[in-house]
N, C-alpha and C positions, 0 to 999 in steps of 0.2 A: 252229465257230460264226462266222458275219460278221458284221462291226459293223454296223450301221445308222446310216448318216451322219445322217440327220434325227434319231433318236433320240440321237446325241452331242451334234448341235445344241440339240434345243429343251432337253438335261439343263446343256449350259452356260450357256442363255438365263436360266434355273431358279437355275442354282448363281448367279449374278452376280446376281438380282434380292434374291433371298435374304441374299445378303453385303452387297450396296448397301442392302435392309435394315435388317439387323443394325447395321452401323457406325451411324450414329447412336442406338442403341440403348446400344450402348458406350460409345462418346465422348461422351455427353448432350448436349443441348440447346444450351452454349454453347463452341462449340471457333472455332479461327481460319481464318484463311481459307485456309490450305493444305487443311486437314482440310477443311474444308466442297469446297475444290473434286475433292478425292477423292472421298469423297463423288458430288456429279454425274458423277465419269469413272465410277465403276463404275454409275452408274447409266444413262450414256449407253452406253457396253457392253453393259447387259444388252440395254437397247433396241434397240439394233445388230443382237445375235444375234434379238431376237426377230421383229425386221424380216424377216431373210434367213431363219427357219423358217417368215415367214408366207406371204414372196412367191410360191412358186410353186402355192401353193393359194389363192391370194386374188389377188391384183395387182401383179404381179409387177414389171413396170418401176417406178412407183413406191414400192413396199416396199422393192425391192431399193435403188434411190438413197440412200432414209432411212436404209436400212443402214449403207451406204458412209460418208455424211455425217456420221450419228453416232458410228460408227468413228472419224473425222478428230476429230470433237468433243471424243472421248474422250482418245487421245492425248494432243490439245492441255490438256484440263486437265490431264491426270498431269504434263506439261510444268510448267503453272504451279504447282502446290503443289509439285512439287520444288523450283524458283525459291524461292518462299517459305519453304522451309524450310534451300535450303543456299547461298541466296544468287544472283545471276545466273548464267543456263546457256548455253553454247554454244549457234551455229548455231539460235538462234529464229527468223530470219527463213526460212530455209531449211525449220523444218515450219512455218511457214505459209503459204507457198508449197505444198507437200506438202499438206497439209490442206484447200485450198481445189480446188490441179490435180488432187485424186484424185474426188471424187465427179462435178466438171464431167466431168471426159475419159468416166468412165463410165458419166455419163446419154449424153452426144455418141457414144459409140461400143458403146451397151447393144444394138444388132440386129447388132454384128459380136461375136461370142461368141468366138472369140480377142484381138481386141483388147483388147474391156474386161477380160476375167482378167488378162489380161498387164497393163496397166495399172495397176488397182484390187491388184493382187497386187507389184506392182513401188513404186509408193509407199506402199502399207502396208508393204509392209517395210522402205522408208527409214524411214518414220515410228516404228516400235517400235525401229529402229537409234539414232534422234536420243533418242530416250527414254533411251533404254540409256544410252548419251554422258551425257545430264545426270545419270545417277544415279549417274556412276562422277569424269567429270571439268567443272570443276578439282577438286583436292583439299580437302574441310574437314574440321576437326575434327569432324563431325557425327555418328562413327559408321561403321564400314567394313562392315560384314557384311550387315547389313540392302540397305543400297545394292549389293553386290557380288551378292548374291542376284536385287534385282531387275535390275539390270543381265542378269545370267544368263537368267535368264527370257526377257526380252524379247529377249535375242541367239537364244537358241533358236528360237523363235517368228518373227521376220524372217527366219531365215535358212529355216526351212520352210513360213514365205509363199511369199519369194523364190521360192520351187523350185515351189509348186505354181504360181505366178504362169509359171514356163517352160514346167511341163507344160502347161497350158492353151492357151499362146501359140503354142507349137510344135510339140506332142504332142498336139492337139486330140481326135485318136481317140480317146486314151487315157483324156480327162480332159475330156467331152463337157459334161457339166452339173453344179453345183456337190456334188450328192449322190453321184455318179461314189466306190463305195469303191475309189479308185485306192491304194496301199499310199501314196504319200507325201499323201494328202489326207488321210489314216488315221490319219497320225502328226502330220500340222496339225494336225487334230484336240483328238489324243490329248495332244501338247505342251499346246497351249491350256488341259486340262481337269488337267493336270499343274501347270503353272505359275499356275492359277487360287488357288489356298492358300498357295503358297510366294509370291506374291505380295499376298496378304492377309496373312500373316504379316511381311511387310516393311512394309508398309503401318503396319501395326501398331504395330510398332517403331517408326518413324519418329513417332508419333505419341504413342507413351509419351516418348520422346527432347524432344520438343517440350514436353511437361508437365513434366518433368525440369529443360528449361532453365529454362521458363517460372518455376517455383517457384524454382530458384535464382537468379534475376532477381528476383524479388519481395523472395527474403531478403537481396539484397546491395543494393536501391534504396530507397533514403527516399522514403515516398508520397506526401509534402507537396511536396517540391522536385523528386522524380524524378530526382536526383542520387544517385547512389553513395554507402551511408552506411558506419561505420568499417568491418563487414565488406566491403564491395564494397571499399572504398579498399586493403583488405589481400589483395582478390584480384587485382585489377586493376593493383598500383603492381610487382609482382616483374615482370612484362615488359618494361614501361616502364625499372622501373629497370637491369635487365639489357641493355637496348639502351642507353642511359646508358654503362653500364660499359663494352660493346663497343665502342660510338663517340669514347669517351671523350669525352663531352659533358659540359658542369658542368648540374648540378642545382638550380634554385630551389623552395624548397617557402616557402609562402606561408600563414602561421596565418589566418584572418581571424574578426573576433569584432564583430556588432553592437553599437554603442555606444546603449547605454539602454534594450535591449530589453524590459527589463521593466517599465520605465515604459510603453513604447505597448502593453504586454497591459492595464495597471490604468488608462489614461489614455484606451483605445483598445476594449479589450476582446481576448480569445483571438482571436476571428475576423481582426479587423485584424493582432493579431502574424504569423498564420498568412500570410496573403494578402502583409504583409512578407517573411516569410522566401520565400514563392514568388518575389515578383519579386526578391528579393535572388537567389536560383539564376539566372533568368532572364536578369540580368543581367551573371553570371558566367559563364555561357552562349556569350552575344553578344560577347562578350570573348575569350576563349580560340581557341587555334590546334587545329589536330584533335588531333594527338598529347601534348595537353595535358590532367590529371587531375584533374578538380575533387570535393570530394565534402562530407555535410555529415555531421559527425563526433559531434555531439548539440548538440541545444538553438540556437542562435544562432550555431554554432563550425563554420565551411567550414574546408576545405584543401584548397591550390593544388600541382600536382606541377608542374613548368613546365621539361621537357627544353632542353636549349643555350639556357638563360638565363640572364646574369649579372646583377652587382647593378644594373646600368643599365636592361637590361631588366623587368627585376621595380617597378624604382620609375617606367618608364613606362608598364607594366601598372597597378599602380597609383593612378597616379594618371587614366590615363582609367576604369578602371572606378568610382575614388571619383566622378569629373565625371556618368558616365553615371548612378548609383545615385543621387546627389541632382538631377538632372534627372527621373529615372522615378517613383522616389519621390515628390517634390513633383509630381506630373502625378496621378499612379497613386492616390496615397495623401492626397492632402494633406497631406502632410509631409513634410520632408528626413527620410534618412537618411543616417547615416552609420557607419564600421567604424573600428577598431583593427587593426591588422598586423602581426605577426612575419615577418620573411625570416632563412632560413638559407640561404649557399650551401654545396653540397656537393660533392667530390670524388669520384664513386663509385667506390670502389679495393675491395668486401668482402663478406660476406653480409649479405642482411638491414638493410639502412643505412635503414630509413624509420623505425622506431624514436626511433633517437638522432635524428634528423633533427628528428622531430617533438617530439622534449623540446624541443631547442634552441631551433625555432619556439617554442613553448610559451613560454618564458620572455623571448624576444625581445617577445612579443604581451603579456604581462604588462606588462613595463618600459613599452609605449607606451600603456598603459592608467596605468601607475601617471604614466607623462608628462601625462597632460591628454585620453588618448585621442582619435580621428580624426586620426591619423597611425600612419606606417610605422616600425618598427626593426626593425634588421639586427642578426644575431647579431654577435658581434664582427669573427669570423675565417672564412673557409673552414674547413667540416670534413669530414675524411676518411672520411665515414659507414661503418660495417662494419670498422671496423678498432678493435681494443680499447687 
């Protein structure tokens, strides 16, 4: 039996409108913007293929272009929802160059029928290459298999453009018009119609992976501040502190407790405490260095991780954040505010040191409260956190 090239065509133009379908059928209504630009790639795909089933019974030089161009399209979003999901990707200026020179060169050279294969065939296959690339490197914690998959896919697939992109260019007898069942157009094809599900199944993945974070990001962030609350602060403080340990950096952790907050909820009302403790994060925010951990631990109670900071540093921290918070406050709110402070510094020599860290804080933040409150106290002594 021979395959029929049109009938593999219009069955993949089929299978991708179908999938481009479905996926928002799955993912509902409200997904982000990687997903969503998924989404448009397999829908620009489907359109691609259905272009080049239309063109040589309908209008060929223009169908075939939209083809080409849509192809480019497509790529290019799969490009960007990977970006959004594992962070910046290699060599993106390089497929947009690729994405823009593939369709030009092939409307310019569509009545030399080796040229444009060669061409349209030669940076399509750059472009599922640069694809590949981003779904494999740099390295993230994101997930290996899903990525390794589509990476796979996509390498199969450029590399048996690449070739039919030769036959075409070189071998022209061989591989005269694009339906030509030449054995390696056969296996473009057939790859394409292969990697069509192992590559919705990556898709896929990637996309549950995203929900995963997403939910774990919700259950470790305070909705009110958007800051880190005790759970985030106990997922987030072991790397931190572990890099501490390795650099042997001292450690500032910082209790911080609003002074009178319960009077601006009865004086004020909830909504004003609320919109306080917002700009109190916000202003904790604008303060801190990147590799600095702030988080809000319940009720009116932040804490500050503050890496290669000793007692000088922590008491010039703050006192600009005290300066900055009753400047924003009285602008913001009509009112000053103002905090209570515990500092501990610590020594990280142990397992596990944010603990004891935090007692220490804890009673440090007490004592300047039981002092008259809006001011700092320091625990007595450096402590060797993690060590019993």
């Amino acid at each position: 039996m021979t395959l029929d090239i049109t009938t593999i065509l219009t069955l993949t133009a089929l299978n991708l409108f179908v999938v481009s379908a479905a996926l928002p059928l799955v993912m509902g209504e409200v997904v982000s913007r990687s997903a969503r630009l998924l989404q448009l790639s397999l829908l620009s795909q489907a359109t691609a293929w259905a272009c080049m089933v239309s063109a040589e019974s309908l209008w060929d030089m223009p169908l075939s272009v939209l083809a080409i161009a849509m192809g480019s399209v497509a790529n290019y979003l799969l490009y960007l929802a990977l970006q959004g999901w594992l962070g910046p990707r290699p060599w993106r200026r390089l497929l947009q160059v690729a994405c823009v020179l593939m369709p030009v060169g092939y409307a310019l050279s569509f009545h030399h029928y080796p040229t444009r294969v060669g061409w349209a065939n030669g940076w399509l296959a750059l472009q599922f290459a640069l694809v590949a690339r981003a779904a494999l490197w740099p390295v993230t914690p994101w997930g290996r298999r899903w990525r390794h998959l589509l990476a796979g896919c996509y390498l199969a697939v450029a590399v048996a453009t690449l070739a039919r992109g030769v036959l075409g260019a070189f071998f022209t007898e061989l591989y005269p018009t694009f339906t030509t069942p030449h054995p390696v157009n056969l296996l473009a094809q057939v790859l394409v119609n292969i990697a069509m599900p192992l590559t919705t199944i990556a898709y896929l993945v990637a996309w549950r992976r995203e929900s995963e974070n997403l939910l774990l990001q919700q259950a470790h962030t305070d909705a009110l501040t958007r800051l880190p609350n005790r759970r985030g602060l106990m997922h987030v403080a072991p790397q931190l502190l572990a890099q501490a340990q390795r650099q042997q950096w001292p450690l500032a952790v910082l209790m911080l407790d609003l002074d009178h907050f319960k009077r601006v909820n009865d004086v004020h009302g909830h909504e004003a405490g609320d919109r306080a403790l917002a700009l109190f994060a916000d202003v904790i925010r604008s303060c801190l260095r990147d590799n600095d951990v702030a988080a809000r631990i319940g009720g009116e109670e932040f804490v500050l991780l503050l890496p290669h900071t000793d007692a000088q540093g922590a008491a010039l921290l703050d006192a600009r954040l005290r300066s900055l918070l009753h400047t924003q406050s009285t602008r913001v709110l009509g009112w000053p505010l103002n905090y209570s402070a515990g500092l501990v510094l610590c020594t990280v020599t142990g397992d596990n040191p944010l603990e004891a860290a935090l007692q220490q804080a804890d009673q440090a933040l007490y004592r300047a409260k039981a002092n008259g409150r809006g001011q700092l106290c320091q625990a007595h002594a450096p402590t060797d956190v993690g060590q019993d």
